[in-house]
N, C-alpha and C positions, 0 to 999 in steps of 0.2 A: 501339538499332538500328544507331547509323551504327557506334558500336564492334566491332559483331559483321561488320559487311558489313568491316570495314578486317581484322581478325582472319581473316577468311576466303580476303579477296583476298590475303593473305601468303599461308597454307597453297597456295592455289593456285600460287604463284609457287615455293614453297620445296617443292612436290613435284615440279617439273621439273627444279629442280634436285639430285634426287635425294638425298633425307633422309629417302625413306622409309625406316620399318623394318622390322622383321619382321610379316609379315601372315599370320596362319594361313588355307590353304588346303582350305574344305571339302569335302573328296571328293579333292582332289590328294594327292598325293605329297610334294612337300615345301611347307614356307613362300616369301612373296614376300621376297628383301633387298634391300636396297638397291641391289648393284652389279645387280640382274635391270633396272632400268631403262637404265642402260646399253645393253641390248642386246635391246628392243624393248618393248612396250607387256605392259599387263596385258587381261585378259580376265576377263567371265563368262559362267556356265554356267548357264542357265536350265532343269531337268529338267520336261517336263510330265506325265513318268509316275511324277514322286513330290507335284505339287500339288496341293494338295484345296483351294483355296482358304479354309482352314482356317473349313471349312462348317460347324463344329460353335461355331463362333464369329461374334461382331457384329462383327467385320472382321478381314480378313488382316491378321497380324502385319506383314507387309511394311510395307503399305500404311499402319499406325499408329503402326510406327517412324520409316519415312520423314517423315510430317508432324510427328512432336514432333521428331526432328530438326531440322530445318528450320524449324520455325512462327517463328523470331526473323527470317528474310529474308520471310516475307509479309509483300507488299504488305497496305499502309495507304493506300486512296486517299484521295486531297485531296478534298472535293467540296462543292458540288454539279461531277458531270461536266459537263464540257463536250464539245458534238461535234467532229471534226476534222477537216478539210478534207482530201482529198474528199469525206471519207465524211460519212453523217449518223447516223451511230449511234456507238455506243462499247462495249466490253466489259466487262464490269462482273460481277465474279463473287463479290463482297467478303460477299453476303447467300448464299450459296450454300457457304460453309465447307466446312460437312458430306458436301457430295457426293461419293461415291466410287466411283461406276457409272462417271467416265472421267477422265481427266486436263484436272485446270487449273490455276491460278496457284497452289491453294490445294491440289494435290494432284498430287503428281510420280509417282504409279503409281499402279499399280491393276489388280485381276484380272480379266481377261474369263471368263466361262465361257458355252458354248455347247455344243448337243448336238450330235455327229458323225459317221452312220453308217459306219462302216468293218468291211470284212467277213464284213457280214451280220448286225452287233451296235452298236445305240443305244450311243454314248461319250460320259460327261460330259467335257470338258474345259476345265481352268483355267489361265490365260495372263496369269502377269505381265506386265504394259508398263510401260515406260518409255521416254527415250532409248533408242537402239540404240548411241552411239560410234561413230562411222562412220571407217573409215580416211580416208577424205574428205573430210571433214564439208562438203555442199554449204551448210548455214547457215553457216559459218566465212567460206568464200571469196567468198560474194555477201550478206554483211553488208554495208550502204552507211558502218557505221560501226566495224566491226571489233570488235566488242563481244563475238563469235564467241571462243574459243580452243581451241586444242587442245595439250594438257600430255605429257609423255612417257610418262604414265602411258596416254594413250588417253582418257584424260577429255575431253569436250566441254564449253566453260562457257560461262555466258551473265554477260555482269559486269553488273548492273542500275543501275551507276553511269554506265554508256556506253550501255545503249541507248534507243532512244528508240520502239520498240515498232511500227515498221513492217510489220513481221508476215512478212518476207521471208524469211525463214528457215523459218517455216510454209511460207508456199507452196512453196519449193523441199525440202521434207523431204519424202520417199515415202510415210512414214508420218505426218506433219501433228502432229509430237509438241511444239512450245514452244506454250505456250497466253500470250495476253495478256490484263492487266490493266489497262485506266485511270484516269487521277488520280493516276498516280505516275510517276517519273521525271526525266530532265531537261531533256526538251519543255517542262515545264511552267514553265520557268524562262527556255529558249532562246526557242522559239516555240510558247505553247501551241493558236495556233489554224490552224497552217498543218504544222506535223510532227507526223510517227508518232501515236500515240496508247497509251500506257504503256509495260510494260516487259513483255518477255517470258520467260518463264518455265518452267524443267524441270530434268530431275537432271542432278545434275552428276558420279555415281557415287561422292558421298560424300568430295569430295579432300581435304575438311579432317580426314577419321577417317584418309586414307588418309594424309597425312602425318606422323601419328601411330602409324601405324603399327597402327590398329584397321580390321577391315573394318567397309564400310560398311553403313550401320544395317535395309536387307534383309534381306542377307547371314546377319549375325549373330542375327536373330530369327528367319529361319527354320525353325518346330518340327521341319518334313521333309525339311532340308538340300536343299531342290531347289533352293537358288542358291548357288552355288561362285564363287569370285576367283581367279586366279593368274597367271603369266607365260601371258602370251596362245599362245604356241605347246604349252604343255603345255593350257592350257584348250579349243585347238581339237583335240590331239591326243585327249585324252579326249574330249569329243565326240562323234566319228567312232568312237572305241571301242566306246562305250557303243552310238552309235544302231548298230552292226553288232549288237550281243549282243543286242538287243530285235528285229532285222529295221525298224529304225526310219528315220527323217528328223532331218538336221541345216539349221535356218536360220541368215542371217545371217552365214556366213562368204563367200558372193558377193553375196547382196543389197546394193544400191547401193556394188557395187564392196569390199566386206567391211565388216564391223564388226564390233567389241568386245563383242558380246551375241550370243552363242549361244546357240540353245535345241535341243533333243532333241526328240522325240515319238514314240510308239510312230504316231502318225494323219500321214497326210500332213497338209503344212502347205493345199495348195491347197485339201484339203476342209477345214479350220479356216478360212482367208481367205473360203469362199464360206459357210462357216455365221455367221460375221459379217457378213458382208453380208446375209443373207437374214434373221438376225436386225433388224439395224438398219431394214433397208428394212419390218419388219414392226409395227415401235415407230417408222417416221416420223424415223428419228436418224439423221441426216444430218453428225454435228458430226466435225468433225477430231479434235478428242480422244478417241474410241475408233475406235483405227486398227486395219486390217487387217492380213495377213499375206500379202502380196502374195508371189509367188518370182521370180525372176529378174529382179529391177528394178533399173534401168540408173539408172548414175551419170550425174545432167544435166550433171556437168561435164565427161561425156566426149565429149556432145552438140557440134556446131559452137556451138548458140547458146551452150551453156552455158562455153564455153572465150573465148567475145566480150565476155558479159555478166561473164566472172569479169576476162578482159584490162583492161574499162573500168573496172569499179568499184573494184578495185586502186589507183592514184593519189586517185581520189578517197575512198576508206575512207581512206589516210594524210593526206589535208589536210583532212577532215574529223576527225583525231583529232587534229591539230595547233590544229585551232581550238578542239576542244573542251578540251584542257588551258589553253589561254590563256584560255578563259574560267573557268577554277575558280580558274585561278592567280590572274588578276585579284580574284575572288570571294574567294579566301583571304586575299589580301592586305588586303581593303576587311576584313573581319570581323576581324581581328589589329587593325587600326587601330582598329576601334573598341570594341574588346575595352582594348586599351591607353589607348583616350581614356578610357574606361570607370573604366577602376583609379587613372587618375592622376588622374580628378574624384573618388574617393573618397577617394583619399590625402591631395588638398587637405582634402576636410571634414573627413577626421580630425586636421588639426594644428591 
């Protein structure tokens, strides 16, 4: 586990610094290269007038790739849980694996489908979610611990070695997209009964296939090619192509000030955003992990408070990531030492 989170956090590192390589672009024009980072971020293209939530099957391809990808970073909580000040509960989704009606720790997408009248004709529609990638990212800038990043690729990452699962990134996302787990993390080490309460969790757009130069594991199992990668400006130019040729709608290229995840629709989004709603308020599901499709939603950082709260927390995200390296370093230091006391009382018994 810790070798794959160390393996991972490279890739992250080593696709900013652009070693991407070639990425086949499906539905685009040409592949991603390398020197395309250079000169601005990648994008996807989310088609909802070719998903079927491959309904003729026990789960979207998406959704099945993404978790075997990934099932080596799920959380393993310690337990028994404990509660965390303030609160008296905790999140705990570890028996709940299998769920894939919304996003959680144990599940970084997932299809929504809901019915849509538009034109005087019942529409099924199915709506991959995930992260959005936000040109933004309000989780990034009002992380208390910096744990937030944003790569050149557009990717948003959450490092689960840094955070400590306060859930503020939740509350400030539009869409309420990182879900938290407890009994992991490094609360539990620092201060398990007064900080955060686990680590948070969601896609990270795949940066370790991306630095390999593989799309990421959606993408490529897509049976209906309705999710496309490529240089973000040919991804939103096609886009807007397409949604003119259908008489369609494009999201997500202004919502919360633009993002990295575009979708298309032949349906407006507003009547999708209110058939989720009306769906959820009808099943009692209240839960931030099947998010809406809200339009025209305003970046809080562009808010007064959200320019104060991002002003203050700035100095303290850096002296709070100064502390926390001094504490691993100390940490590493102590486990070297007695890893070595370790080998030299064995050396002794062997002479």
């Amino acid at each position: 586990m810790k070798e794959s989170i160390t393996r991972r956090t490279f890739f992250k590192r080593t696709t900013a610094a652009g070693i991407l390589g070639v990425l086949a672009a499906t539905g685009l024009n040409k592949p991603v290269q390398a020197t395309g980072l250079s000169s601005g971020k990648l994008g996807t293209l989310i088609d909802l007038t070719k998903c079927d939530g491959c309904k003729d099957h026990a789960s979207p391809f998406c959704v099945v790739a993404c978790g075997k990808h990934n099932q080596e970073r799920f959380p393993e909580p310690k337990k028994p849980l404990k509660n965390y000040w303030p609160q008296k509960k905790v999140e705990d989704w570890s028996n709940k694996r299998d769920l894939k009606s919304r996003l959680t720790p144990y599940n970084w997408t997932f299809v929504d489908h809901v019915k849509v009248e538009h034109n005087g004709l019942e529409q099924e529609v199915f709506v991959p979610r995930r992260c959005m990638h936000c040109d933004n990212p309000t989780c990034s800038k009002l992380c208390p611990f910096s744990a937030i990043t944003k790569d050149q690729s557009g990717a948003v990452s959450i490092d689960d070695e840094l955070c400590f699962g306060g859930a503020k990134c939740r509350d400030v996302c539009p869409w309420g997209i990182p879900q938290r787990q407890a009994g992991v993390g490094i609360y539990l080490d620092i201060a398990p009964d007064l900080a955060g309460g686990g680590v948070m969790y969601k896609c990270d757009m795949c940066v370790d296939l991306l630095a390999e130069g593989i799309q990421p594991a959606c993408v490529s199992t897509c049976p209906k090619g309705a999710i496309s990668i490529g240089p973000r400006e040919d991804v939103r130019n096609l886009a807007y192509k397409k949604a003119k040729e259908i008489s369609g709608y494009v999201y997500g290229d202004k919502e919360n000030g633009g993002t990295a995840t575009l979708y298309i629709s032949a349906v407006p989004f507003e009547k999708i955003d209110a058939a989720i709603k009306a769906d959820k308020a009808s099943k009692k599901d209240v839960a931030p992990g099947r998010p809406g499709m809200p339009v025209n939603v305003e970046n809080y950082l562009s808010t007064g408070k959200g320019m104060f709260l991002s002003a203050v927390m700035a100095p303290f995200a850096g002296a709070a990531v100064a502390g926390i390296t001094a504490y691993r370093t100390i940490k590493g230091d102590k486990a070297k030492r007695l890893q070595n006391d370790m080998n030299d009382q064995g050396g002794e018994g062997n002479e």
